[in-house]
Structure formats: C-alpha cells, structure tokens
N, C-alpha and C positions, 0 to 999 in steps of 0.2 A: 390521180390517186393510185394508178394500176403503178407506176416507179416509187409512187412512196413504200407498197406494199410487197416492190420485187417480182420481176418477172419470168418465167422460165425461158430460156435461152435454148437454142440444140444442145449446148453443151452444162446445164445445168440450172437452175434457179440463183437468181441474182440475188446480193443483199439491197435492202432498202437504201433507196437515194432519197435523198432532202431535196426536193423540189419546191419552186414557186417561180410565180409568171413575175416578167420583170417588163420594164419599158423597153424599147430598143433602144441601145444601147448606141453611144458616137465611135464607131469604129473607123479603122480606114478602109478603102474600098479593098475588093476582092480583086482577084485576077487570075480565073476569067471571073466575072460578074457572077452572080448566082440569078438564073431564071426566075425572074418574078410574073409569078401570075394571077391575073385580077381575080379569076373564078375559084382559085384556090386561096383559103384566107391561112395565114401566118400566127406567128405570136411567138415571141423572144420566151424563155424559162433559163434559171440559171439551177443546177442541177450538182450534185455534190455526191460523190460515190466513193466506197471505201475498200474498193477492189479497183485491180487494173486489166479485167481481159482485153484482147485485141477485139479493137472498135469496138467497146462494149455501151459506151455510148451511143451509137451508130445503130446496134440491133436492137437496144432496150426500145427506141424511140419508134424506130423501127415497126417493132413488134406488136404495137398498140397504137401504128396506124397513121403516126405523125411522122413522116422521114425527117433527118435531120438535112437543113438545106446548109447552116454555118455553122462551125462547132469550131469556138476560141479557149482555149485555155488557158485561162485566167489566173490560175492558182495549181500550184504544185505547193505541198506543205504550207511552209511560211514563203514563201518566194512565190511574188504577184508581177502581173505587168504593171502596174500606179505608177505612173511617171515617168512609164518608159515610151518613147517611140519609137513606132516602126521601123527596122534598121537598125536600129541602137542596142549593143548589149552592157553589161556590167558584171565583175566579178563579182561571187558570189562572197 
C-alpha cells in the first residue's frame, strides 16, 4: 500500500505506482545468480510508475523495507519483451 500511496525519497515524494503481487514469473536465469535465502521470504509484484528517476525503483522498494533482489523491465510505453528472447532484439 505505502507505493500505491507514494513514497518520500531524499530527493522528494514519489507519484503513486500501481502495484500488485504476481506469481514468479519464467524468466531466464541471472548471472550472477541472485542469493536466495530460506530465512528471508520473497514475493514477485509487478509495479508501474509514471516517473523515471534514477533507480527509483530500487529506493521506493527500498525504502519500505523490501530490497529489490531482480528488477526486469518488461514494458517501456507500447514496447514489451512478449515474444522476445534473451539475446534477440527487433527494430522498433
């Protein structure tokens, strides 16, 4: 709730993101790996913000106590990875 409602930042109060928990997601692997660990528990959310500061994903998540372990971006405007893989690009 604290990203649907915006958070303050060092450098100012953020606008409201549209958040909701999602399944995990089939991605490909990382490299290096991201440290999983048993005693700390997880949870995928896909998140939708209408600003771009630097890593502001990163500090929002941050900042309410959940660090970000993967952060994929999935969507820029209209333009998604659906169909692309890894490696593989395409004129726009």
């Amino acid at each position: 709730q604290q990203l649907r409602d915006g958070v303050t930042l060092k450098d100012g109060p953020t606008r409201p993101a549209q958040v909701r928990l999602i399944d995990p997601p089939s991605l490909w692997d990382r490299d290096p790996p991201v440290r999983f660990r048993n005693s700390v528990p997880d949870a995928w959310i896909e998140i939708t913000i209408r600003e771009g500061r630097n890593r502001q994903v990163r500090r929002m998540t941050a900042h309410i106590g959940f660090p970000t372990l993967r952060l994929v971006r999935w969507r820029i405007g209209d333009w998604t990875l659906e169909g692309i893989a890894p490696g593989v690009w395409r004129d726009a």
